[in-house]
NUDREN-844236 format. One line per field, with one value per atom (N, C-alpha, C, O): atom name; z, x, y. Coordinates in steps of 0.001 Angstrom, whole numbers, plus 500000, padded with zeros to 6 digits. Example, Ala and Ser with C-alpha at 12.3 -4.5 7.8 and 13.67 -1.06 7.14 Angstrom:
2
atome	[N; CA; C; O; N; CA; C; O]
c3	[507800; 507800; 507800; 508465; 507080; 507140; 507870; 508039]
c1	[513190; 512300; 513200; 514236; 512850; 513670; 512900; 513409]
c2	[494310; 495500; 496700; 496681; 497750; 498940; 500030; 501138]
END
This chain:
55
atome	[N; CA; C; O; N; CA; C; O; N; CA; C; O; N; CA; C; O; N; CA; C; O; N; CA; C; O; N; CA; C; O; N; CA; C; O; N; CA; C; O; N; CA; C; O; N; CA; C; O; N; CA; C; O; N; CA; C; O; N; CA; C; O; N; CA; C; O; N; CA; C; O; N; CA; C; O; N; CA; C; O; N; CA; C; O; N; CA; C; O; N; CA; C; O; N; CA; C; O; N; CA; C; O; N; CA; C; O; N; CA; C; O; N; CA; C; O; N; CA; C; O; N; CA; C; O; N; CA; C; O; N; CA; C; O; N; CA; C; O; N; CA; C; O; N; CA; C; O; N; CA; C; O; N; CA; C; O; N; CA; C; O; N; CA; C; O; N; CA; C; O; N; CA; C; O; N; CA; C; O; N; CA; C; O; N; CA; C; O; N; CA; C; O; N; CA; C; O; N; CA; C; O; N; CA; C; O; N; CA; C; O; N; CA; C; O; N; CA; C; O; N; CA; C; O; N; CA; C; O; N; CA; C; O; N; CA; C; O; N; CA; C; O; N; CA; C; O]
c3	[500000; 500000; 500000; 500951; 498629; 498700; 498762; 498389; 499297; 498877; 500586; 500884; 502107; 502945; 503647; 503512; 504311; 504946; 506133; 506344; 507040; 508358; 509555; 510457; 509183; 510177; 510219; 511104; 509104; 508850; 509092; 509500; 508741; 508461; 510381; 510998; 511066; 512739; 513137; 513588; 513051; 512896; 513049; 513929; 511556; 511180; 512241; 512487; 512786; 513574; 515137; 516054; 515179; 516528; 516832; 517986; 515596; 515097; 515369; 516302; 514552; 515246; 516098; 516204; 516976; 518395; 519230; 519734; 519307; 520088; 519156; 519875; 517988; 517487; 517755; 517797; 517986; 518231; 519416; 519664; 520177; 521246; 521219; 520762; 521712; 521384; 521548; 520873; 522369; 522161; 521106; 520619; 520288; 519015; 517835; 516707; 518011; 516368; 515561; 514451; 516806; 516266; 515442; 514363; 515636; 515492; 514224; 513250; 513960; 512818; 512012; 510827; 512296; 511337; 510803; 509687; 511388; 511025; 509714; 508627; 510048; 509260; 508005; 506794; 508647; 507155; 505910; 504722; 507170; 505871; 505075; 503930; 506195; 505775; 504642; 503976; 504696; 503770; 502065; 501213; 502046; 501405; 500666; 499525; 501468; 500309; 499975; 498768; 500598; 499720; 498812; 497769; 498865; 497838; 496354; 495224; 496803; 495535; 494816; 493626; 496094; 495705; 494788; 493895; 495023; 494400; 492809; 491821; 492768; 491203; 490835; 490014; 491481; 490841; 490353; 489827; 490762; 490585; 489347; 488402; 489316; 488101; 487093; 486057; 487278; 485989; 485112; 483923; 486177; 485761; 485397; 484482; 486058; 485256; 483752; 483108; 483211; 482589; 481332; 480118; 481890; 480466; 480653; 479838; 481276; 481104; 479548; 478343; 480319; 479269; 477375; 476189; 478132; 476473; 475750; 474787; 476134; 475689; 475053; 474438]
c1	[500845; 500000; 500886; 501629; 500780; 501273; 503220; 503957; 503711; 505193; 505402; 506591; 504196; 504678; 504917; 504183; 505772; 505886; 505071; 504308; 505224; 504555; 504827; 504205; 505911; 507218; 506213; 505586; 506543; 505995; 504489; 504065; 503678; 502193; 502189; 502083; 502273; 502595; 503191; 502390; 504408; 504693; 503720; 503646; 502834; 502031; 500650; 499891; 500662; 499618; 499879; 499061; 500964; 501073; 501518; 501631; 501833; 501697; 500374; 500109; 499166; 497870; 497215; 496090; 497824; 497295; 497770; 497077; 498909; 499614; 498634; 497877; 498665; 498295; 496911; 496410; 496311; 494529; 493532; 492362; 494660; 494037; 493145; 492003; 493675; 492317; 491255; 490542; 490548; 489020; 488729; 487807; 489705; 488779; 489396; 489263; 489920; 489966; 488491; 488160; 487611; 486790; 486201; 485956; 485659; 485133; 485864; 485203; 486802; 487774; 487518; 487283; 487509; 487413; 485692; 485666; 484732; 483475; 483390; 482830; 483887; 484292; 485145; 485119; 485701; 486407; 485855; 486132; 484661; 484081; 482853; 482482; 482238; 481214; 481523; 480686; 482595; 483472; 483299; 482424; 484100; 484394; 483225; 483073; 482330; 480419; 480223; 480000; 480229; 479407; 480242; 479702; 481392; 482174; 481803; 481677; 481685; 481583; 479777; 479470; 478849; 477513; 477549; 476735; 478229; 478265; 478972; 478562; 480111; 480956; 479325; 478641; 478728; 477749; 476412; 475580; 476430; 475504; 475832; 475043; 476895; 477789; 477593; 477061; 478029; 478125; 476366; 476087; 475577; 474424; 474013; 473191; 474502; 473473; 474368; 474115; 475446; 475882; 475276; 475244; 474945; 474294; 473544; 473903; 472335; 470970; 471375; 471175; 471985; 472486; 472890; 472627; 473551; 473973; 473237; 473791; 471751; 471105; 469940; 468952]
c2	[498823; 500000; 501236; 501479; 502230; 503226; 503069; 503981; 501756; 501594; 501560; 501440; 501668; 501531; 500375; 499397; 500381; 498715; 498766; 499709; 497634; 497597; 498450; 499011; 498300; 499206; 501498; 502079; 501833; 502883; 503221; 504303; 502005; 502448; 502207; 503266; 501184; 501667; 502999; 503818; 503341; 504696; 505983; 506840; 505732; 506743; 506787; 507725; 505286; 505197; 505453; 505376; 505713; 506459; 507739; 508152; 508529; 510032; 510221; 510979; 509519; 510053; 509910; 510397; 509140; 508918; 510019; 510902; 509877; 511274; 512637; 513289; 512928; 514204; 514740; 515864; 512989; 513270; 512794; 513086; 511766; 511312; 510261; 510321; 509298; 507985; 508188; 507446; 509121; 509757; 509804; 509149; 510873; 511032; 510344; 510817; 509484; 508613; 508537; 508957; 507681; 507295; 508052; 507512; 509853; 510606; 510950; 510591; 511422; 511519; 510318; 510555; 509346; 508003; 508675; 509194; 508645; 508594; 509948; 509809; 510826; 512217; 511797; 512018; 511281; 511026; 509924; 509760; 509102; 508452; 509009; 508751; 510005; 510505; 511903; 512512; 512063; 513119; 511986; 512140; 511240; 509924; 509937; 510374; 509376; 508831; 510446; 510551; 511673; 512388; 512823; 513194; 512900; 512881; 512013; 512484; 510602; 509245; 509917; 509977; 510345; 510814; 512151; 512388; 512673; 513932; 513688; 514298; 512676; 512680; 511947; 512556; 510606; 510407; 510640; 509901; 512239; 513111; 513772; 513785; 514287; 515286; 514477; 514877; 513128; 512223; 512168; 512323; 511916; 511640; 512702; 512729; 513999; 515346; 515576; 516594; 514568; 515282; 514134; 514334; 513227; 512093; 512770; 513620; 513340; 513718; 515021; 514867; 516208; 517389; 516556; 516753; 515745; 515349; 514390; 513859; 513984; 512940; 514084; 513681]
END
């Protein structure tokens, strides 16, 4: 993934523990997925308004 090993992607995961506090991972995790779908909802909105325009 991305070229990181195990060694690093641990690393990175205890950069955000210290940076965010195990309280709020969870909360950050949920944000970031709910960021994620309306993101995928929205390209699949654009896409569809754009067959509608060109049909």
């Amino acid at each position: 993934m991305f070229g990181l090993g195990t060694t690093e992607l641990i690393i990175i995961l205890v950069i955000i523990v210290v940076l965010f506090g195990s309280s709020q991972i969870p909360k950050l995790a949920r944000s970031i997925g709910k960021a994620r779908r309306e993101l995928k909802e929205g390209l699949a909105d654009e896409s569809t308004d754009e067959k509608k325009k060109n049909a």
